[in-house]
Phi, psi and omega in degrees: 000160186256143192227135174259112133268109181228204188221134174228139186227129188218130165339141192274284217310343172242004188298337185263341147290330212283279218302335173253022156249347161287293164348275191306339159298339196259007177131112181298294187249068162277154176326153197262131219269152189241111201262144163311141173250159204091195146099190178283147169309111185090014185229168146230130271181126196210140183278131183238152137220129185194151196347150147326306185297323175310126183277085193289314176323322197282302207301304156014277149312333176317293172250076163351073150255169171248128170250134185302175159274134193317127175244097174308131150233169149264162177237189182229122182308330186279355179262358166272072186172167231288355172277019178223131104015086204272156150202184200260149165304312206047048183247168151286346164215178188074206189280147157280326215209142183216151179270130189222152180276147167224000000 
């Protein structure tokens, strides 16, 4: 199956209703999303992977968030759900973002 990896950064001040209501738009048992250290003072910033088929742009707006731009891979369908993990490689080659159980 094909997967959109992006980033989504939303205001510290709405993160605690916002972001597990985004979650759950994006999918009941999905991979579990990796929040970023850094970044601007006052936003937080969460790594996603979630279906191809997910309107992410939409759901997003939705909650005035800013989403990165989308990066595609496959996956193996048994790796789409919530005991795995997205995170970035930092290889040079091959996928940027890989799936891990956790």
């Amino acid at each position: 199956m094909f997967v959109n990896i992006f980033t989504v950064t939303m205001s510290s001040t709405i993160y605690e209703t916002a972001m597990k209501e985004l979650s759950s738009e994006f999918g009941m048992n999905v991979p579990k999303s990796l929040q970023f250290d850094g970044g601007t003072l006052g936003f937080i910033t969460h790594l996603f992977c979630v279906d191809d088929n997910v309107n992410i742009k939409e759901i997003s707006k939705k909650y005035n968030c800013e989403i990165g731009e989308p990066y595609k891979i496959e996956i193996e369908d048994s790796m789409y759900n919530n005991n795995y993990t997205i995170r970035p490689s930092y290889k040079k080659e091959g996928p940027r973002f890989y799936l891990v159980e956790v």
